[in-house]
C-alpha positions as CSV (number, residue, x, y, z in Angstrom):
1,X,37.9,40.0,52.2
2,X,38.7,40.9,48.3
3,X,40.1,37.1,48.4
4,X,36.9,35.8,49.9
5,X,34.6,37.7,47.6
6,X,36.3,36.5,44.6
7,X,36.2,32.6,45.5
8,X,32.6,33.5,46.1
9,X,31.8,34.9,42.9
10,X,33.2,31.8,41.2
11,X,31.8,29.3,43.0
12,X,28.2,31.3,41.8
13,X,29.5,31.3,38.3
14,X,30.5,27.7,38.2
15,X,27.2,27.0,40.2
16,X,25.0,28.7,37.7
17,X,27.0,26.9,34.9
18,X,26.0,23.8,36.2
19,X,22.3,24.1,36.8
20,X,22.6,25.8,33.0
21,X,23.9,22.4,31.8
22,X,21.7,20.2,33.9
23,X,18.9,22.5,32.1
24,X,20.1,21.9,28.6
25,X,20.3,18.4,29.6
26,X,16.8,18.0,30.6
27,X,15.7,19.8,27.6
28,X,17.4,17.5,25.2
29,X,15.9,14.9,27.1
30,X,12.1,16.3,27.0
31,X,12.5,16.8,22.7
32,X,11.7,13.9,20.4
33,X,14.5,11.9,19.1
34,X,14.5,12.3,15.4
35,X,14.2,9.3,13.4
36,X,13.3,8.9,9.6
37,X,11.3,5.8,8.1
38,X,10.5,5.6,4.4
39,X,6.9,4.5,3.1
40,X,7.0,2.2,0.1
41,X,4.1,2.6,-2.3
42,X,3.9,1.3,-6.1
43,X,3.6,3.2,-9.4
44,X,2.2,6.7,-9.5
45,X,-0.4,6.7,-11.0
46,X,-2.2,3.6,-8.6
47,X,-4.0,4.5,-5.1
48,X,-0.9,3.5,-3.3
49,X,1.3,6.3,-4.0
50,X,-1.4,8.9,-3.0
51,X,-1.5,7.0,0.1
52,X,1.6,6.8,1.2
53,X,2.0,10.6,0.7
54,X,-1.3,10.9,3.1
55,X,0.1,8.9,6.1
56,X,3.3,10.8,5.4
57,X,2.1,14.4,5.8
58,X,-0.3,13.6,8.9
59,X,2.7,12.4,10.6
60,X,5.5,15.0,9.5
61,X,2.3,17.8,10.5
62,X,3.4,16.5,14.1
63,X,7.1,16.2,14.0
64,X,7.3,18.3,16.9
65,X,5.5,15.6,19.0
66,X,7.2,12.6,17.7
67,X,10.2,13.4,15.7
68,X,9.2,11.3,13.1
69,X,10.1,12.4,9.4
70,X,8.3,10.0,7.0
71,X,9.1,10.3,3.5
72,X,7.4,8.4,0.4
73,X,9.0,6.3,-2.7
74,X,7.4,4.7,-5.4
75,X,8.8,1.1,-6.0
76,X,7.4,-2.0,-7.9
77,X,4.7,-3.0,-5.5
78,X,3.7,-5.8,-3.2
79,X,6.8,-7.8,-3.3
80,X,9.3,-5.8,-3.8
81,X,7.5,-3.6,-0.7
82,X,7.8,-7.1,1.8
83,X,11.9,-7.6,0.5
84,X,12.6,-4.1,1.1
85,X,10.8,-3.9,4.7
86,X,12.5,-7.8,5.3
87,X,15.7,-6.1,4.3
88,X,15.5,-3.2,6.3
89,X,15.6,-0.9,3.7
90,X,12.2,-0.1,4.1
91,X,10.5,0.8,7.8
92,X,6.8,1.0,6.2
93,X,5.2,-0.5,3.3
94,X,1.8,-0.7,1.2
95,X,1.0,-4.6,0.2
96,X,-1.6,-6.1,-1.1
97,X,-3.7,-8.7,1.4
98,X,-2.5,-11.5,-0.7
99,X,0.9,-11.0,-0.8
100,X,1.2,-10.2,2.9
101,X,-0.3,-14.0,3.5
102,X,2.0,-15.7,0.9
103,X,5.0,-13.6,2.6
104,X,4.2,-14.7,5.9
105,X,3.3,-17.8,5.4
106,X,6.2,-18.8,2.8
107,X,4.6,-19.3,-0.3
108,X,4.6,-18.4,-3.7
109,X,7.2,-15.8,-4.1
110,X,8.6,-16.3,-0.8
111,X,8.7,-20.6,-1.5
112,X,12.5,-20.6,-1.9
113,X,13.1,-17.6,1.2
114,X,11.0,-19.5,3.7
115,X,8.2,-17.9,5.8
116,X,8.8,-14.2,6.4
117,X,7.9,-14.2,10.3
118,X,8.8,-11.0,11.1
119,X,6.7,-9.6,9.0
120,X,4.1,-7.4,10.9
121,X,0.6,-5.7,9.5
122,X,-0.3,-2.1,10.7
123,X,-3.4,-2.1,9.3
124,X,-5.5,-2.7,6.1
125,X,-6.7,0.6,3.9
126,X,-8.4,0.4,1.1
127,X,-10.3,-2.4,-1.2
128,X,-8.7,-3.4,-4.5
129,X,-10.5,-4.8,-7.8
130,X,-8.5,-7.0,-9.6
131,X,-9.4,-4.9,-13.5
132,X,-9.1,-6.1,-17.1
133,X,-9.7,-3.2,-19.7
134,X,-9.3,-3.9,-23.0
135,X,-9.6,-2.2,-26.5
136,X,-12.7,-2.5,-28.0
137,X,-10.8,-3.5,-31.3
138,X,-9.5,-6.4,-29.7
139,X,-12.2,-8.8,-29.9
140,X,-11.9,-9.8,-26.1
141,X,-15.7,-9.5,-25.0
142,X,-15.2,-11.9,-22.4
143,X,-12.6,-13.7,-20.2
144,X,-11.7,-16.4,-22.0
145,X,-11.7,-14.0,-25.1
146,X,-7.6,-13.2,-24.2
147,X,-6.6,-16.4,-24.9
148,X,-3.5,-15.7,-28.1
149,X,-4.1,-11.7,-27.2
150,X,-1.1,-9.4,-26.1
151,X,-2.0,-8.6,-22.3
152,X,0.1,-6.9,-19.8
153,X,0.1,-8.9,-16.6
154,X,1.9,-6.2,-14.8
155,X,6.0,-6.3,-13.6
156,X,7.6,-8.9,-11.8
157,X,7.3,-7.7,-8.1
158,X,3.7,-6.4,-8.3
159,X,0.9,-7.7,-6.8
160,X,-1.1,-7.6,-9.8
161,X,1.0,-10.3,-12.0
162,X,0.3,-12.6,-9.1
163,X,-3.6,-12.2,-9.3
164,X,-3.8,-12.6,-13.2
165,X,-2.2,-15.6,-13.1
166,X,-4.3,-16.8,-10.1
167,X,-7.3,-15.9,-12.3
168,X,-6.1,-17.5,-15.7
169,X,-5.5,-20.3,-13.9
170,X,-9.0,-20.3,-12.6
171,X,-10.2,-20.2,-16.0
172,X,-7.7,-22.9,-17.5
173,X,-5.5,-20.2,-19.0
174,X,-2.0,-20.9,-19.2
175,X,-0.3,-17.5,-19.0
176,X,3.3,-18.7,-20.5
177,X,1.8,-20.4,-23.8
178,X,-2.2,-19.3,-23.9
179,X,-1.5,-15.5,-24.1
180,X,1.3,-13.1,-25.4
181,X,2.4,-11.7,-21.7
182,X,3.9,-8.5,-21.2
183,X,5.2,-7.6,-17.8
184,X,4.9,-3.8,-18.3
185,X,4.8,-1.2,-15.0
186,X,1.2,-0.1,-14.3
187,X,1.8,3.4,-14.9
188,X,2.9,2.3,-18.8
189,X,0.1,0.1,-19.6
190,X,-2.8,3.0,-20.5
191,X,-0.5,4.6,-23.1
192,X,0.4,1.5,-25.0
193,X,-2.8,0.3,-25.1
194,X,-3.9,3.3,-26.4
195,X,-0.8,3.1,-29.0
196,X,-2.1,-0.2,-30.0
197,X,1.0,-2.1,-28.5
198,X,-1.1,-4.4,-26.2
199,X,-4.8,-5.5,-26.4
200,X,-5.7,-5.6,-22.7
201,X,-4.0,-5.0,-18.8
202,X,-4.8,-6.1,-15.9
203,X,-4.5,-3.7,-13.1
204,X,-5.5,-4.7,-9.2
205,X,-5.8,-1.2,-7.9
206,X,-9.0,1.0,-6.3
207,X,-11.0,2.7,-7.8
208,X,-11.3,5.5,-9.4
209,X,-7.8,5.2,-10.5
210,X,-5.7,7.6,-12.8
211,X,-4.6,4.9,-15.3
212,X,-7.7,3.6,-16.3
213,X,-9.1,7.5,-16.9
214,X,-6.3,7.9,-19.2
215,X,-6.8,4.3,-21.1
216,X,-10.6,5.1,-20.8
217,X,-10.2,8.5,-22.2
218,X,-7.9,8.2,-25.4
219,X,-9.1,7.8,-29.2
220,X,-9.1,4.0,-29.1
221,X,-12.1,2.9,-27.2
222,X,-12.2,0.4,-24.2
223,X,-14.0,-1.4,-21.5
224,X,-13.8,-3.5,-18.6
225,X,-14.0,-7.4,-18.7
226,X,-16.0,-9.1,-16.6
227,X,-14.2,-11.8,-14.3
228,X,-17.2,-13.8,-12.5
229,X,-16.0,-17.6,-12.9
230,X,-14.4,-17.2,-9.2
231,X,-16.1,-19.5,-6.9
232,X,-13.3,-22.3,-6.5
233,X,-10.9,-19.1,-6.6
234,X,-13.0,-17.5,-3.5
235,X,-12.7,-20.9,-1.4
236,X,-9.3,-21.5,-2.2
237,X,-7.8,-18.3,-1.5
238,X,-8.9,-16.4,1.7
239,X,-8.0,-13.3,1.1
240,X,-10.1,-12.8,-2.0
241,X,-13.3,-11.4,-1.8
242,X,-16.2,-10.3,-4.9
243,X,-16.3,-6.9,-5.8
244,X,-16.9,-4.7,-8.7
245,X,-15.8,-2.3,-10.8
246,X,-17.6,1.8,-10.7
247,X,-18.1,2.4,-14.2
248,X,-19.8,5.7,-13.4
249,X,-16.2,6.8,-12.5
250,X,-15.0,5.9,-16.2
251,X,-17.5,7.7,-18.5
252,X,-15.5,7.3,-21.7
253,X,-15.8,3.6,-20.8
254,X,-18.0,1.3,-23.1
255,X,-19.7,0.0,-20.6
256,X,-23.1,-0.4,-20.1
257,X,-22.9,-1.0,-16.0
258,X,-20.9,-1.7,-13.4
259,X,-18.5,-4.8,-13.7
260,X,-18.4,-7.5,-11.4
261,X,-14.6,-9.0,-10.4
262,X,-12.9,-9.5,-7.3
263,X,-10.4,-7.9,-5.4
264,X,-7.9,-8.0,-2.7
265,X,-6.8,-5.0,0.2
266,X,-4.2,-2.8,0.5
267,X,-2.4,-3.1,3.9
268,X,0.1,-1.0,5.6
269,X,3.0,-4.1,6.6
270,X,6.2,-3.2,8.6
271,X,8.6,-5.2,10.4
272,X,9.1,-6.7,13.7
273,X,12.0,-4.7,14.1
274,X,10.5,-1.3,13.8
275,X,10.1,0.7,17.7
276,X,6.9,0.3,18.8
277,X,6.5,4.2,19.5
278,X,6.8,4.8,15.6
279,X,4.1,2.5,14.6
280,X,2.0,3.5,17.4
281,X,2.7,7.3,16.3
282,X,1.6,6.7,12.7
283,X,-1.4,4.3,13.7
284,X,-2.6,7.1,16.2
285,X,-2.4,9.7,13.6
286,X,-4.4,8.4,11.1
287,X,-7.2,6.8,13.0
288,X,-7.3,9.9,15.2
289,X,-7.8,11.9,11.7
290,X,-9.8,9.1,10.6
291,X,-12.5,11.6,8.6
292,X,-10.2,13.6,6.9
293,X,-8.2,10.7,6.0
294,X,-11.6,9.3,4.4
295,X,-11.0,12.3,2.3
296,X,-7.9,12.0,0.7
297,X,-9.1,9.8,-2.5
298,X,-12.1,8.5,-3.4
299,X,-11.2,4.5,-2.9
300,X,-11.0,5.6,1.1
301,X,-15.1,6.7,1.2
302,X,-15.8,2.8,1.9
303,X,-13.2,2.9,5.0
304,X,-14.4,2.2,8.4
305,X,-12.3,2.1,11.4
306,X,-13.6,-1.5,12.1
307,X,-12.8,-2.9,8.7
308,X,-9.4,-1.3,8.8
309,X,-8.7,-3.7,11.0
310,X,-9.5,-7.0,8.2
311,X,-7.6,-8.8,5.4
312,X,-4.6,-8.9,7.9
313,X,-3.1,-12.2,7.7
314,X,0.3,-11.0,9.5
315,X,0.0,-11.0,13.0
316,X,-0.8,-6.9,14.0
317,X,2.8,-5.2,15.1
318,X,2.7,-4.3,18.9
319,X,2.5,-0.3,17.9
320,X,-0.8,-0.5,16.1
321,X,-2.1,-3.1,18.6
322,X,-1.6,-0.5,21.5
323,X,-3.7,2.0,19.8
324,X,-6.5,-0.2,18.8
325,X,-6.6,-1.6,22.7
326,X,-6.5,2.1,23.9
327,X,-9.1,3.0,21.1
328,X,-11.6,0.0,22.3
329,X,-10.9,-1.1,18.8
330,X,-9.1,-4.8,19.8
């Protein structure tokens, strides 16, 4: 009987054992897998940055439901952003409309690499001006006023070095021989304008925007130049569009009014490669937070839902397109 009682007693034990591990099991099972993606943005001081840290912190608020830790790095903008992401060192990245076409499609940068067809859009965020201040000291009233000036035309890798030669070469400029170029990172530009290093930058960023505050701000005086001779620009290139620059947000500007230019969008791009539960999780968090997202900087107050869906020349990863079918959006 003793015998009998103790073969019973650890048949219960190893019984309970298993239906403990069988638990465990299904527990594991039931909690999101953890996976980490980086966000790649551009220069601190642009919209970009600020952006990338929004997306960020509405998905990490829900790593309990997805597992998903995003983190945020600045890098040297557009191109570098579609490399990286290419590469795989990058799952997410911020890229202006244009550069996502020429990506795609295999031109410009990408001539030599060939058409980057895995590249896939997300969705777009926020409208871009493409922004010439300049010192008021500099004599450059109008466009063609930079010819033989020192202008910074931004670093090689950012999206903005692309537009101002785009736009010199819309107004006959030649950017190697007509102007003094310096490929200087965004965020360095206001101070050595204001130093007396360069006459003018350009800058395709929204608006407001921290660098032209502090360029706007200093002891030597500036203002925004006009760019309005677009039109064969605007049929030749699709993913431009007119805009204009808020000089109410810039009130130690020497402006008068508001300055008409043209501008590109920002668009979140990621790879084919990436899960589709990822990209669904991040597309599903902002667009379900759509209002509060609208809050985050001032370039988002023109943000719709519908026409975060434009300017996206890559074809839409199968994530986001999930959302937007269950969202009546597509």
């Amino acid at each position: 009987m003793k015998k009998f009682l103790t073969i019973s007693v650890l048949l219960l034990i190893s019984a309970s054992m298993i239906f403990a591990a069988g638990q465990g099991e299904g527990d594991a099972s039931a909690a999101p897998k953890r996976t980490f993606v980086t966000i790649g943005t551009g220069g601190v001081t642009g919209v970009y940055y600020p952006t990338g840290g929004a997306i960020s912190k509405m998905v990490n608020q829900n790593f309990d439901t997805y597992g998903i830790k995003a983190t945020v790095e600045s890098t040297a903008g557009s191109v570098f952003n579609v490399n990286a992401i290419m590469a795989g060192d990058l799952e997410f990245g911020i890229v202006q409309s244009d550069r996502q076409y020429q990506a795609y499609n295999g031109t410009a940068d990408w001539a030599d690499a060939g058409a980057q067809d895995k590249l896939r859009a997300v969705f777009s965020i926020h409208p871009e001006s493409v922004t010439l201040l300049a010192a008021d000291d500099s004599g450059i009233e109008t466009f063609e006023d930079i010819k033989g000036k020192i202008i910074n035309i931004g670093n090689p890798g950012s999206g903005q070095r692309g537009n101002a030669i785009d736009v010199m070469e819309a107004y006959g400029i030649n950017w190697e021989t007509d102007i003094k170029a310096e490929s200087l990172k965004a965020s360095e530009a206001a101070k050595m304008l204001q130093d007396g290093r360069i006459d003018a930058y350009f800058y395709t960023v929204g608006h407001p925007n921290g660098s032209f505050k502090e360029a706007t701000s200093g002891k030597r005086k500036a203002h925004f130049v006009p760019i309005t001779a677009i039109d064969g620009l605007l049929s030749q290139f699709p993913y431009y569009a007119a805009s204009y620059i808020p000089v109410s947000e810039y009130p130690g500007a020497t402006n008068s009014g508001n300055v008409d230019t043209f501008g590109v969008k920002a668009t979140l791009c990621t790879s084919a490669d990436v899960p589709d539960e990822i990209v669904y999780a991040i597309t599903k968090e902002v667009f379900e937070n759509f209002e509060d997202f609208k809050k985050l900087h001032p370039a988002y107050a023109v943000l719709t839902k519908e026409s975060m869906l434009t300017g996206l020349s890559a074809p839409i990863h199968d994530g986001a397109m999930k959302y937007f079918k269950e969202a009546g959006l597509k």
